[in-house]
N, C-alpha and C positions, 0 to 999 in steps of 0.2 A: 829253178825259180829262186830270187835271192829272199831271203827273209828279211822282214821290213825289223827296227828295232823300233820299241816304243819311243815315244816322246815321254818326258815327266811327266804330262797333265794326263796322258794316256793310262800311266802306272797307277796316278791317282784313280783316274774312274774305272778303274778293275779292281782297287783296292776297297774301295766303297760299293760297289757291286758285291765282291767278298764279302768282307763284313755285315753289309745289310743279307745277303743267303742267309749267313749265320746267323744272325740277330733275328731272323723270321723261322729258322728251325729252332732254335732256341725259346722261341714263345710254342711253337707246336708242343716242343717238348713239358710246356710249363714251367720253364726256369725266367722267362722275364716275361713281366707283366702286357700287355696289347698296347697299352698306352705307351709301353716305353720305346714300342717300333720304330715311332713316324720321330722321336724324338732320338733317336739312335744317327735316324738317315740323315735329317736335318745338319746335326753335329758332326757328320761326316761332310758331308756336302759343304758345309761352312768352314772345315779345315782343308779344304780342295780350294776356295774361293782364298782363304788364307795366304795359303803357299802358294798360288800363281798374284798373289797382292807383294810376298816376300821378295819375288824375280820381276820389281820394278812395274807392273803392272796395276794403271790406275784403275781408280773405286769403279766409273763405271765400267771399264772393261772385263774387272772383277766379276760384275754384277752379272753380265752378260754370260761371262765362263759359265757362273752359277747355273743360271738358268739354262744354258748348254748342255752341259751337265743333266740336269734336270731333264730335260729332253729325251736327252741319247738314252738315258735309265729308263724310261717310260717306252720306247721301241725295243728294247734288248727279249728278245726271244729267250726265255732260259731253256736250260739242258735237262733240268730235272726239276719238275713239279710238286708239289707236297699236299696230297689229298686226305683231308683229315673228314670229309663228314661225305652222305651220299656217296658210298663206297659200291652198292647192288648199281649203283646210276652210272657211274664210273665205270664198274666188270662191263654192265651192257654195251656201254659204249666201245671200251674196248673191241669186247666180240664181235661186233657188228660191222668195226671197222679192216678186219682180217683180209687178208689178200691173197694168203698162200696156207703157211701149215699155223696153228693154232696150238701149243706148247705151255700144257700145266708142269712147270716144275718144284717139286717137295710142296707141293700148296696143300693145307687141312682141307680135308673135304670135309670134315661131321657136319657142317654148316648146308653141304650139299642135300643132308635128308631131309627137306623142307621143296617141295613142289613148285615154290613158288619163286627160290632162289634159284635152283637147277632153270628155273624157264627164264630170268636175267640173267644168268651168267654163263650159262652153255650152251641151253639152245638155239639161239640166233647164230652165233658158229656154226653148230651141226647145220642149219637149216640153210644157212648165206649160201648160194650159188659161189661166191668168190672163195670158199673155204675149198680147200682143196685134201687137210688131212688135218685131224687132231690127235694128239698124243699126252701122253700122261707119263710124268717119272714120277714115280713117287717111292714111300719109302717102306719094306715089307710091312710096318706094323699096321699101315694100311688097308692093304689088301681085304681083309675081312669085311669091314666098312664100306669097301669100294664096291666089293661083288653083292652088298647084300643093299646097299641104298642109292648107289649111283649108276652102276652098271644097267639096272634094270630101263632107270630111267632113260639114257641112252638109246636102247633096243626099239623103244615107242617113239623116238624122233624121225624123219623124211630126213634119208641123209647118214643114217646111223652105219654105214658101209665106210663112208671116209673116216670113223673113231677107230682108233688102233687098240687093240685091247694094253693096257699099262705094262711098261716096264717096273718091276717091282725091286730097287737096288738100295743096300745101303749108300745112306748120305750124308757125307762128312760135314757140309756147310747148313749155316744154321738161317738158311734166308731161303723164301720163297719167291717166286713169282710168276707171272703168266708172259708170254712171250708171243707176240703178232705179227708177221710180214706186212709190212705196207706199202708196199707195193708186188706186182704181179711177180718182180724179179727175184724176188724174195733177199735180196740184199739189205735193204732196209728193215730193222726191227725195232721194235718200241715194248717197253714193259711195263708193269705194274710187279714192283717189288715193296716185298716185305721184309722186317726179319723179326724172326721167331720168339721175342721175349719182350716182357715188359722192355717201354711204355707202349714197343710201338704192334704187338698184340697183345690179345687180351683175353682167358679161356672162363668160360662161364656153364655152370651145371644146366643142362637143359634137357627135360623129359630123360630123366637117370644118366645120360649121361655127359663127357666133358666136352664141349662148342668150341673153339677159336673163331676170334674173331681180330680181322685186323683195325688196330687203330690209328694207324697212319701207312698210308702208300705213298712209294716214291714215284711217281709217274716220269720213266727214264728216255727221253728224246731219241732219235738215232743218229743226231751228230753227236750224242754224250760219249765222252771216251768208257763212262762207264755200260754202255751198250755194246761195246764192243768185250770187254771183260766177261757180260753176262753170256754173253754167246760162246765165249770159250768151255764156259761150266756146262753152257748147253751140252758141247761136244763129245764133253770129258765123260757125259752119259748118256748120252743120245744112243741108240740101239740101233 
């Protein structure tokens, strides 16, 4: 198959796609203000209309670009999502959505000791007919935690024969996440990644002891190249 070469105006609206991702992880992170988003794209978009105005192209056919533009950005599928709030709403979804094996990798559980999390975030996994095995890598200092407030919970779920009891490995990477098949073939996977430190979690004293909590998820696609990355790390500990 030959590869196609972009056009210029092509370069440009993948440049302004770039840019505006950045521009909107950039306010997650709270480095630019909300207001100065839409006025980020605008600015972009108006140097796209610019430079096809530069290669002899009249005002309205300019105009029209514009607004093409404008189009094409408003259909673009992105690869990776940025979930900053309704996170329990988010894991549910996730869960629910699983087709094949179900994959906590290095994720905090302390947040797990709460009855009411464990039934958003795990149980409809164990419970889904489509779930087929769940698994756990996490990291020894866990262990303790895991046998004494997650594990139990587990055992009382329809379904608690497909949970694998955890692999317990040191873990050199410092990001978490949960990993879904979506479909039957389990070729396709999609994640909910974190990583482990300020901004984007966050550990809070709760009933004596320390919480993590995340506060920003990448919601990672399975065309992303970075879904393919994450699956290799799978590998590199998978048991």
């Amino acid at each position: 198959m030959r590869l196609r070469i972009l056009k210029s105006g092509e370069w440009d609206l993948l440049a302004v796609v770039a840019a505006s991702v950045i521009g909107i992880i950039a306010h997650v992170l709270g480095l630019i203000p909300e207001e100065y988003i839409i006025s980020l794209i605008l600015l972009l978009l108006a140097l796209h209309a610019l430079h096809e105005i530069g290669h002899d192209m009249k005002f309205d056919q300019a105009k029209e670009a514009l607004f093409s533009v404008e189009r094409r950005l408003s259909t673009i599928e992105p690869e990776v999502k940025v979930i900053t709030k309704d996170h329990f709403k988010h894991g549910e979804d996730l869960a629910r959505r699983n087709r094949g094996t179900f994959v906590w990798f290095n994720t905090p559980m302390t947040v797990m000791r709460y009855q009411q999390v464990f039934d958003l975030m795990l149980r409809p996994a164990i419970e889904c007919e489509d779930t087929k095995r769940v698994e756990f890598i996490l990291r020894p200092e866990q262990k303790e935690f895991f046998d004494r407030h997650v594990w139990p919970k587990i055992q009382a779920c329809p379904g608690k024969e497909k949970v694998a009891y955890p692999t317990f490995v040191p873990i050199k990477e410092n990001f978490a996440f949960k990993m879904i098949d979506t479909s039957e073939d389990e070729e396709a996977k999609e994640f909910h990644l974190t990583f482990l430190e300020p901004p984007f979690t966050i550990t809070r004293e709760e009933e004596g002891s320390r919480v993590a909590h995340p506060k920003v998820i990448f919601h990672i696609l399975p065309k992303s190249e970075l879904s393919k990355h994450l699956k290799e790390v799978y590998l590199k500990y998978a048991p």
